[in-house]
N, C-alpha and C positions, 0 to 999 in steps of 0.2 A: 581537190583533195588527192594526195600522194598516196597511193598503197605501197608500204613499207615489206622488210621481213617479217618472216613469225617471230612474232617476242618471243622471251626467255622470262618464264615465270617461276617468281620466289614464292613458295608456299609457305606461311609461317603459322606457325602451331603452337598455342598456348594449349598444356596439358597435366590434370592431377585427376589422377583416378577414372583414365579412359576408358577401362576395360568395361564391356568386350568388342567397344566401336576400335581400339588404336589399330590392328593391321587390317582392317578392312579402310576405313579412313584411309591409311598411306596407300594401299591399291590402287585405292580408286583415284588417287591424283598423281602416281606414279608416271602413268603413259605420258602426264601433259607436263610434267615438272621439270624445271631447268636444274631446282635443287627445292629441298622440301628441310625446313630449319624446326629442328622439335625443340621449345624450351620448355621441358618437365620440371614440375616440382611446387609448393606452395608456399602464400608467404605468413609472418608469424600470426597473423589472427585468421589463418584457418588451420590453427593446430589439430582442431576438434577429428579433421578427416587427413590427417598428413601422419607420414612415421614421425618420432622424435626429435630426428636431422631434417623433416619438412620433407619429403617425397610419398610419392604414391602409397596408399596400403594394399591396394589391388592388385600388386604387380606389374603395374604400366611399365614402368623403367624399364623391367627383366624383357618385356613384350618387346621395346623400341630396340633394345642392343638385339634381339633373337631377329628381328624383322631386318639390321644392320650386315648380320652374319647371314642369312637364309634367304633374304628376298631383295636386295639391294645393288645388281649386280654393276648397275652404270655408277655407284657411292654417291649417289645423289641426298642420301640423309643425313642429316647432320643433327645429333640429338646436343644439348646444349642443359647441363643443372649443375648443382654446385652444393658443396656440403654445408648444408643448414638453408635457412629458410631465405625465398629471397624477398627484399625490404616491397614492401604494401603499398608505398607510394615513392614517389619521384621528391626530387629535390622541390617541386612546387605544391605537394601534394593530391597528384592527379592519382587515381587506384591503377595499380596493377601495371602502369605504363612501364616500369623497369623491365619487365618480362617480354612483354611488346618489344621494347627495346632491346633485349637481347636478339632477339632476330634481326630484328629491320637493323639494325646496323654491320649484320654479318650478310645481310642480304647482296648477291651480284646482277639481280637478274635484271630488265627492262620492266618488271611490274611485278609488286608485293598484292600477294592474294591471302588476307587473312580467314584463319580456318580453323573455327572450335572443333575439339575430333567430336562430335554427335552431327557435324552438320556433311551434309555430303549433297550433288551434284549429277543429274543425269551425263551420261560420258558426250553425249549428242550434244546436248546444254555447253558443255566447257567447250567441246570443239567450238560450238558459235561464237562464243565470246572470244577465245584468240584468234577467230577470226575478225571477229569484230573490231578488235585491237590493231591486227593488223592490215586492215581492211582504211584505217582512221586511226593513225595514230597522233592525233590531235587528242583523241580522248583522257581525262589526264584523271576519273574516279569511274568506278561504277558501282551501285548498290542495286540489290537484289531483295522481291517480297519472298516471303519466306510461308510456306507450310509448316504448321506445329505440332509434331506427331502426339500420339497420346496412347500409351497401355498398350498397341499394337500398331505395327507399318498400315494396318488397315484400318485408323482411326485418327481423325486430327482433329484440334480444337481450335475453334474462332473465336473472338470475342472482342467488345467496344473497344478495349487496346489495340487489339491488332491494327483493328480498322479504322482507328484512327491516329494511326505512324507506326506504331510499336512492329509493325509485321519487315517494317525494310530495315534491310542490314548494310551498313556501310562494310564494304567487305574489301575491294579491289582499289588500287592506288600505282599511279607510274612513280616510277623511279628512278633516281638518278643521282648523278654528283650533289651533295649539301642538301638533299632532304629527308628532313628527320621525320620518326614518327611521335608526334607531338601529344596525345592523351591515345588513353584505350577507351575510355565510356566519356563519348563515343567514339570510335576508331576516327583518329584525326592526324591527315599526313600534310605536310608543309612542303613547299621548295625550296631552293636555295634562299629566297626571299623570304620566306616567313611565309609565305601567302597556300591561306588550305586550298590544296588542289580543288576542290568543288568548286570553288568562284570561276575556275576556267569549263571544261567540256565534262560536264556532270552526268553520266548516262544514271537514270531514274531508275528505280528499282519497278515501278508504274510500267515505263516503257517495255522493258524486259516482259512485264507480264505478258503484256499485249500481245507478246511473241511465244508465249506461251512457257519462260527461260525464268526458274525459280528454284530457292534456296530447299532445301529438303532439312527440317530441323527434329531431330529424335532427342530434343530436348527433355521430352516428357514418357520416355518410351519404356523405360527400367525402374521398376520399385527403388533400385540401390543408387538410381542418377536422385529422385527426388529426395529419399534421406538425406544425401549428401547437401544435395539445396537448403533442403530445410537446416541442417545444423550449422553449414555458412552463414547465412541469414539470420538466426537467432544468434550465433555469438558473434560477427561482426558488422551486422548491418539491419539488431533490432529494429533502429528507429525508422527504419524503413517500409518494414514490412512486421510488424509487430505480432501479426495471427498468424503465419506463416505453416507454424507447426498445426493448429487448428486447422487450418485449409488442408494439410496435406492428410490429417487422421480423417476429418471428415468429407473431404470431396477429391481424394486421390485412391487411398488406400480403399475406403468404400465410396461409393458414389451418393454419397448423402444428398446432395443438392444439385443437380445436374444442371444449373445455369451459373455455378460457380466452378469450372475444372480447372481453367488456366490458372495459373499460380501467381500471373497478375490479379490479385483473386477481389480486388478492389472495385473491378467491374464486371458485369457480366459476361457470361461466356458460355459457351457449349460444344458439343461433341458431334460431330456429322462422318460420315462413309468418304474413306479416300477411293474414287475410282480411279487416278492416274495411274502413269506407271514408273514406278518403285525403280531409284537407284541401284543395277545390281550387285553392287557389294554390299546393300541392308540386304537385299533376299539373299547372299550368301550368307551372309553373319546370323536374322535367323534361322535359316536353315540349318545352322549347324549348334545355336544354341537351344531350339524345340530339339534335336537329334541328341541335343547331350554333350559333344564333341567339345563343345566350349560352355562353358560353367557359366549363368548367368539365371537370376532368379527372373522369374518372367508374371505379368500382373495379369488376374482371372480377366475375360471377357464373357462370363455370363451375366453380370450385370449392366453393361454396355449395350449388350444386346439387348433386355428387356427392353431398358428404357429408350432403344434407340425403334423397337418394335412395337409402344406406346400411340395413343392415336395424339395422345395432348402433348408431347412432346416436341414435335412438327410444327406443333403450331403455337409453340411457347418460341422456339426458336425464330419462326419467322418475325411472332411479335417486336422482338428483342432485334432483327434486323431493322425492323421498320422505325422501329425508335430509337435507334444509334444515332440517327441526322439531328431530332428538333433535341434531346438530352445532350447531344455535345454541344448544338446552340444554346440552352439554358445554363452549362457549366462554363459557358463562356460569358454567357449574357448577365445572369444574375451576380457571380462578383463586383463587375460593374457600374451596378444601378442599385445595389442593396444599401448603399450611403449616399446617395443622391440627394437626399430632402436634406441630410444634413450639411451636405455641402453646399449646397441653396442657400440655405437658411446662415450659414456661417458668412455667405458673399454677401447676403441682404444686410446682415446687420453690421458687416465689418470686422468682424474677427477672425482674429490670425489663425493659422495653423497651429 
């Protein structure tokens, strides 16, 4: 194995309605960025949360040009939107890949690092990994487990999604002449062959753990991030998640049900104490939005605390670990075997399909 240069890392940022993660976000990948590609804006069926012309209502936009003029001084950022909305899918109907697209094809760097702005990275963490890259650069993906924050940096939520795939993110992809990036859900990049980088040197999002190297996701951190979830989802992707808005009135906004928080709300889930340590540019951001400084409504934690200072609580969670293994074998098992007799019984006597 050759150890190479330090790569040159493309950060690409799909982004509507960041605030108040988007200049914390750029901070924190600034030091490690070759160039950082922001393509703001949304496409037509999330009008519900877009202006008129399809951008931010929060003032993300005005944030990305002030962070351009103020805090940019190598011009490493390249914000990228367009007047009106951009189109919802691709010429094959993949979601959202056009957006994708507009980065990764303005991309220069040795390796495209995609980056929702709520997710962030200990600074420690990224050194390893461009180490790691350049340490091997045979490595041609890397995916990352992810932590799911919840109501405060100082609460994350688990649950039988997580634990079984939902929690790795395909995030990191090398780069080079003739590879495109091929869908967004889930992040799929190709070579000049067509062929997804994973069939070659695939570093595990598993792995990484082991090393203690994970995704920080403040997906759930801000009453006005779940709004916005919830009305994406009920107007473009009812049939997906149909209670959506249910879930979020009664096991976000209040804690009605403490084994249903995550918004994959389809399997259980709960709430447990982050004792790591915290990205510091989330401990900058809230430090200055508890301070006031930056505007951003923030979700009570006196109810978290009860129920997390509960004696049954502890051990409703455990239960619900212990039983993630034989209920995802039963959700595998019984589709299965639940038409068995009749398949028997159609081969006994000879009749077709």
């Amino acid at each position: 194995m050759s150890k190479g240069p330090r790569p040159r890392i493309t950060f690409g940022i799909i982004v509507l309605n960041g605030e108040p993660f988007t200049r914390y976000c750029l901070r924190s990948l600034y030091p490690f960025a070759h160039e950082i590609i922001v393509v703001e804006g949304g496409h037509s069926e999330a009008r519900s949360v877009c202006t008129p012309d399809g951008h931010s209502v929060d003032g993300t936009l005005e944030t990305l040009h002030r962070f351009k003029r103020e805090e940019d001084p190598e011009n490493k950022v390249q914000v990228i939107t367009r007047e009106g909305f951009w189109p919802r899918k691709d010429e094959l109907g993949r979601d959202r890949t056009p957006q994708s697209r507009a980065y990764a094809e303005r991309a220069t760097g040795d390796y495209l690092w995609q980056v929702d702005i709520d997710e962030f990275y200990r600074p420690t963490d990224m050194e390893k990994i461009i180490q790691l890259l350049a340490d091997d650069p045979s490595i041609s993906a890397v995916s990352f487990n992810t932590f799911t924050f919840w109501g405060r940096p100082q609460y994350v939520s688990d649950s039988w999604a997580l634990r079984r795939g939902a929690e790795e993110y395909h995030r990191l992809f090398k780069w080079g002449a003739g590879y495109r990036y091929l869908t967004h859900e889930p992040p799929t990049v190709v070579n000049e062959k067509s062929v997804d980088l994973r069939e070659f040197h695939w570093v595990r999002g598993k792995t990484l753990a082991q090393r203690g190297i994970y995704m920080y996701h403040y997906s759930l951190l801000f009453p006005w991030q779940v709004r916005q979830k919830v009305k994406v989802y009920k107007d473009e992707k009812s049939h997906d998640r149909p209670e959506i808005v249910e879930w979020a009135n009664k096991n976000y906004f209040v804690l009605g049900n403490p084994y249903r928080v995550h918004n994959l709300y389809m399997y259980p889930s709960w709430l447990q104490r982050f004792k790591g340590q915290q990205p510091p540019e989330v401990l900058a951001m809230m430090d200055d939005v508890l301070a006031g400084t930056v505007q951003a409504e923030v979700r009570e934690v006196a109810d978290i605390e009860k129920v997390l200072g509960t004696w049954w609580y502890p051990i409703g969670v455990f239960g619900l670990k212990i039983l993630n293994r034989p209920a995802q074998f039963w959700d595998w098992f019984w589709p299965r075997v639940k038409n068995v007799p009749g398949k028997v019984r159609r081969l006994a006597t000879g009749a077709r399909e």
